[in-house]
C-alpha positions as CSV (number, residue, x, y, z in Angstrom):
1,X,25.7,-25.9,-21.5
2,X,27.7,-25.2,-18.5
3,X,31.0,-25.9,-20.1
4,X,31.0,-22.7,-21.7
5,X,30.8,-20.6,-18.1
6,X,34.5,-20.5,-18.3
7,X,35.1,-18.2,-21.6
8,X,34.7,-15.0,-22.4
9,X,31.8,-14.0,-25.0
10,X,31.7,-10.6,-24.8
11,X,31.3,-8.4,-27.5
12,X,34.7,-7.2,-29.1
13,X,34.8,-3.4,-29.5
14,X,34.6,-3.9,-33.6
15,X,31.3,-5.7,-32.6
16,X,29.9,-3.2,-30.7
17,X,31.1,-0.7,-33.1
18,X,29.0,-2.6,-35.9
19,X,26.1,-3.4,-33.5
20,X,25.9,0.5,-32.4
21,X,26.1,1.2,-36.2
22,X,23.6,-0.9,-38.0
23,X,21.1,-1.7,-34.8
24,X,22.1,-5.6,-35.1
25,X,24.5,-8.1,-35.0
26,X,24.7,-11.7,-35.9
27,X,27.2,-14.5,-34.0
28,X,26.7,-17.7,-36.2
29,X,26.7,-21.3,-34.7
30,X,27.4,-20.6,-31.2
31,X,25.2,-23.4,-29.8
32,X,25.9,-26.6,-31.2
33,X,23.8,-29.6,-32.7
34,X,23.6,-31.6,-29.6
35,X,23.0,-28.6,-27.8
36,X,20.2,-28.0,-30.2
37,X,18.9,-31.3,-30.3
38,X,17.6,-30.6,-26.5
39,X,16.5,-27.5,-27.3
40,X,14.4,-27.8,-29.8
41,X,12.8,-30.6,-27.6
42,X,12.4,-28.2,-24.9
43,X,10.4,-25.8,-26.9
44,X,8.2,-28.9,-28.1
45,X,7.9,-29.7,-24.5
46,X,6.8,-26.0,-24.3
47,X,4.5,-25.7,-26.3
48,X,2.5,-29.0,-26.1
49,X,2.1,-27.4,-22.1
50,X,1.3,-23.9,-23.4
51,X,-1.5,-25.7,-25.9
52,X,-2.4,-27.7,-22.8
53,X,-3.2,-24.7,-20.7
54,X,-4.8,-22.7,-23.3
55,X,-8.1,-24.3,-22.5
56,X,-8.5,-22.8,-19.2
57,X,-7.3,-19.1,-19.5
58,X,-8.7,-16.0,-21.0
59,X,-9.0,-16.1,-24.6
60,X,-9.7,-12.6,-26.9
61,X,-9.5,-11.3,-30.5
62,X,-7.4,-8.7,-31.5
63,X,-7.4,-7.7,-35.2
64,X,-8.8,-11.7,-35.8
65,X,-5.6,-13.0,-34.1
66,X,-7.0,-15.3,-31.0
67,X,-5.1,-14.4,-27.9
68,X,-5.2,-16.5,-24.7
69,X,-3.8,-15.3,-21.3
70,X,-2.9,-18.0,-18.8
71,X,-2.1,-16.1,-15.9
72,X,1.0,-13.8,-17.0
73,X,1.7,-15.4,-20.5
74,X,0.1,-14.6,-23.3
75,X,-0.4,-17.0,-26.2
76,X,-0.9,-16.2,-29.6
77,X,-2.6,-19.1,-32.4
78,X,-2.2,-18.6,-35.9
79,X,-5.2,-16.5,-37.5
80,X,-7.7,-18.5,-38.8
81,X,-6.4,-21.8,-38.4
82,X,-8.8,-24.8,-37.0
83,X,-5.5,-26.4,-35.7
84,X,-5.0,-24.0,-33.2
85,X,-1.4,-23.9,-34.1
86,X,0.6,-21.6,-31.6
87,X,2.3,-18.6,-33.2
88,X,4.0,-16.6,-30.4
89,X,4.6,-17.5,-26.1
90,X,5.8,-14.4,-24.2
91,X,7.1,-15.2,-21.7
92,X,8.2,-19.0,-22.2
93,X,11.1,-19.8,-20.0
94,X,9.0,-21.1,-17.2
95,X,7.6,-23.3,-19.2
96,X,10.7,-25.9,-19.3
97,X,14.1,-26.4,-17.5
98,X,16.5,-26.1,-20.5
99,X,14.6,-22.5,-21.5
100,X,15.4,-21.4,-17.8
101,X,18.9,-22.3,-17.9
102,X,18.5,-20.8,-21.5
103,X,17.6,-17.7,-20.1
104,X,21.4,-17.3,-17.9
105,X,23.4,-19.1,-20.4
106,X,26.2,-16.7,-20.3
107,X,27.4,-17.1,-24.2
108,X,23.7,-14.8,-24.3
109,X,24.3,-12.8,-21.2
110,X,27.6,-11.6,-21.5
111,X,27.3,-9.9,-24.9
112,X,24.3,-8.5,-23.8
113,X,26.5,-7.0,-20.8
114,X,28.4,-5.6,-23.4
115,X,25.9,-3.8,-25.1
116,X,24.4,-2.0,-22.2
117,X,27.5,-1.7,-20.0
118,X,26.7,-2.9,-17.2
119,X,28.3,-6.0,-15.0
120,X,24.4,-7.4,-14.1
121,X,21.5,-7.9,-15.8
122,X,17.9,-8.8,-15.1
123,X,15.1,-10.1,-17.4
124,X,12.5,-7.5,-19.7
125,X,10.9,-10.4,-21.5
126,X,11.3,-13.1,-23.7
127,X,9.4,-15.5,-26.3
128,X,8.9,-18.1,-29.0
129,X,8.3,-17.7,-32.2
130,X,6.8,-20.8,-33.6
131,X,7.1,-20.7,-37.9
132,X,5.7,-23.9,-38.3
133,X,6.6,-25.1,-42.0
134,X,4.0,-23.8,-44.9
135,X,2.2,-22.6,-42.0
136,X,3.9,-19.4,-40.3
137,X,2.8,-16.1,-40.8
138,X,4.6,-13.2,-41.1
139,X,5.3,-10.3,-39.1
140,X,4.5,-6.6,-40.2
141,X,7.1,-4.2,-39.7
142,X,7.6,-2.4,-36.1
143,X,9.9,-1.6,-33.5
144,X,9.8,-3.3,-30.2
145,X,10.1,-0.2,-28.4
146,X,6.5,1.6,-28.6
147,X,4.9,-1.7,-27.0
148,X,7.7,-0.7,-24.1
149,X,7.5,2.5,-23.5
150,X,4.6,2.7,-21.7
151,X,5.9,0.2,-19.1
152,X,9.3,1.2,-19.1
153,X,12.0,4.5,-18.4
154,X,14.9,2.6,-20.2
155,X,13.3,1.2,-22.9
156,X,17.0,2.4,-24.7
157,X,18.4,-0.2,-22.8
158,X,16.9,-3.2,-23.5
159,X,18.2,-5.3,-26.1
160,X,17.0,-8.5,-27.8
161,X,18.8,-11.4,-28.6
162,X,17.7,-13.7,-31.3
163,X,18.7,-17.6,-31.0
164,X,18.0,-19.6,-34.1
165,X,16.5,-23.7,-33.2
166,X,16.4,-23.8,-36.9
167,X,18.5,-22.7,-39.9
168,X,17.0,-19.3,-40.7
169,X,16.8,-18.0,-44.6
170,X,14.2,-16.0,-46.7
171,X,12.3,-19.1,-47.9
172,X,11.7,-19.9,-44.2
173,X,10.7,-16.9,-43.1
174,X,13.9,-15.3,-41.2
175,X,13.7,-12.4,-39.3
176,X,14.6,-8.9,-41.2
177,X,16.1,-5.4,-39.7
178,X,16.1,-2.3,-41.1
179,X,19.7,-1.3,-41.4
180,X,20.1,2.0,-38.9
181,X,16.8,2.5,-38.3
182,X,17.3,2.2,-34.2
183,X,19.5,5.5,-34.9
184,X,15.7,7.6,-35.3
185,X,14.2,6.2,-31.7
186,X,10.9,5.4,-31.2
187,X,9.1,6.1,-34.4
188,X,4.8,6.8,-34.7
189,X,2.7,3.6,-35.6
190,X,0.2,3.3,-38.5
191,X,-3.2,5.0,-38.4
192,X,-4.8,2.5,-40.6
193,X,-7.9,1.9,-38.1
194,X,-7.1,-1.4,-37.0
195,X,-6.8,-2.9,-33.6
196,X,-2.7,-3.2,-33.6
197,X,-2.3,-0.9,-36.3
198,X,-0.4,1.6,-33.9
199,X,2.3,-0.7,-32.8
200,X,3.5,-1.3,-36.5
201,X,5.8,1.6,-37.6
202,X,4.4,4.1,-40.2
203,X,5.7,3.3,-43.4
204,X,6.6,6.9,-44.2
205,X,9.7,6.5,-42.1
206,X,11.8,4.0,-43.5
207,X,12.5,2.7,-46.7
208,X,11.8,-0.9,-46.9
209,X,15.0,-1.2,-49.6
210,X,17.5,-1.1,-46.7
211,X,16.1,-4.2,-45.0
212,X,18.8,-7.1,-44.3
213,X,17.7,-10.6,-44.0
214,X,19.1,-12.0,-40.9
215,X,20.2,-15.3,-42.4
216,X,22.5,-17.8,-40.0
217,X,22.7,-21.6,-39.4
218,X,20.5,-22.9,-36.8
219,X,22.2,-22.5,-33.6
220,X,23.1,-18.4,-34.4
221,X,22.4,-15.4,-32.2
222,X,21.1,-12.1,-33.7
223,X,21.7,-9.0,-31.5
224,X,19.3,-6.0,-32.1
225,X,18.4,-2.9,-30.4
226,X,15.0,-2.3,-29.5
227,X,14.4,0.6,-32.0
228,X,15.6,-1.3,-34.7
229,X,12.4,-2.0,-37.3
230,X,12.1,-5.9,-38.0
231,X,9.6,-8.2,-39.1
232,X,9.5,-11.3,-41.4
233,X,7.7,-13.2,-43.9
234,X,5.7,-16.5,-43.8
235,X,7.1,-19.5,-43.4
236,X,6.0,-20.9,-47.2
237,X,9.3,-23.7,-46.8
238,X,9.1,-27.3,-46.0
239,X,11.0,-26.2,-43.1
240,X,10.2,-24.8,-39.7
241,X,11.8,-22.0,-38.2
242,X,11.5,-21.9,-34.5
243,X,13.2,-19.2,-32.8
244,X,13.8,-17.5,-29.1
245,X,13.5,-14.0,-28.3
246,X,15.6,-13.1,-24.9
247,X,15.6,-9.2,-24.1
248,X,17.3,-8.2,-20.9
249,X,17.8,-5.1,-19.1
250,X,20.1,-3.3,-16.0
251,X,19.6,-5.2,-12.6
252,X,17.2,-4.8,-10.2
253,X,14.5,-3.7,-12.7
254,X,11.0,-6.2,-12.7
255,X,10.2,-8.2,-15.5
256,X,7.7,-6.7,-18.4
257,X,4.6,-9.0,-17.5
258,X,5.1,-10.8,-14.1
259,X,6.2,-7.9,-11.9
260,X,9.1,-9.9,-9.8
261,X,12.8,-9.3,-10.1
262,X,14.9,-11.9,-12.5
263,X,18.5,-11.1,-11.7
264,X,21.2,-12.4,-14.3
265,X,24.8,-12.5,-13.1
């Protein structure tokens, strides 16, 4: 990957226009299928280690979701499932070489510069999302922001970046925003009584009708701001769809989970 440190891939101003407009924005095919090739191997890699350590850390229910903390990650299995598939690792780059270097791979960074304007950056968080073929679930509606805010004064400035291991499309599950919803800020959760009810956004405050499936070829990036309402449906395809979350922030600010300082140049 390091033969792309010498281009520039930040955001043109029509980009930022549309990202500041709508709350996302997609790059398509920006890593390529070689590149891919040792990714995807890298989140196998990954995984098999996170499944691995799952039997030693501190596993809990939430809502009937199992939940397993292994020091400061966080593991989440598909409900119900004997298989003990693995839904969601936050965070995961420690968990292989290619997702560190993943993590400064400037054709990521630099946009994300862009979009905060600033000329450093640090780490907030990041993590898999594992849609195993026939077997992902889907994720309800919600902002990133509420589960943020309580840890964070710039939660404004802390933007995601989505990079697709696997062509992502409705029949696989792919990731939806909520045209210009980040334009209303943190919004109130759902009083439904459940566990994690209050970290999915009410449903009285968006319309459902202006969602926009965030469709690319494997190998895409999907920008979107941390107000922006997204979720997705199951994975019912023959197909996975294996995905990266990456969400940065200004320099010098610790990391959501660990605590310690991850400067990005």
């Amino acid at each position: 990957m390091s033969e792309q440190h010498n281009l520039t891939h930040s955001l043109s101003e029509e980009e930022l226009c549309l990202y500041r407009k709508h709350g996302y924005l997609i790059r398509e095919s920006v890593f390529s299928v070689d590149e891919l090739a040792d990714l995807t191997a890298s989140v196998e890699r990954a995984v098999s280690l996170a499944h691995d350590q799952s039997s030693s850390g501190q596993a809990y229910h939430l809502d009937g979701k199992r939940f397993v903390d292994i020091g400061n990650m966080t593991v989440q299995f598909e409900q119900g499932d004997k298989d003990e598939i693995i839904r969601v690792i936050e965070p995961a780059h420690h968990l292989d070489a290619f997702l560190e270097m993943l993590v400064e791979d400037v054709r990521i960074v630099e946009p994300v510069k862009s979009i905060i304007g600033v000329d450093q950056v640090s780490v907030w968080t990041n993590k898999l999302n594992l849609k195993r073929a026939g077997k992902g679930s889907g994720f309800g509606w919600h902002q990133d922001s509420p589960y943020w805010v309580h840890d964070c004064d710039h939660v404004n400035l802390l933007p995601n970046v989505y990079l697709a291991f696997d062509a992502a499309c409705a029949e696989n599950g792919c990731l939806r925003v909520i045209d210009k919803s980040h334009l209303r800020g943190c919004l109130p959760g759902t009083s439904d009584g459940s566990q994690l009810g209050g970290f999915f956004t009410d449903p009285a405050c968006f319309d459902e009708s202006d969602q926009v499936a965030m469709e690319a070829p494997a190998g895409s990036l999907v920008f979107f701001d941390p107000h922006a309402i997204h979720g997705s449906e199951p994975n019912l395809s023959a197909n996975p769809r294996r995905a990266m979350v990456l969400t940065y922030q200004p320099a010098n600010f610790s990391m959501l989970k660990t605590g310690e300082v991850r400067n990005v140049t």
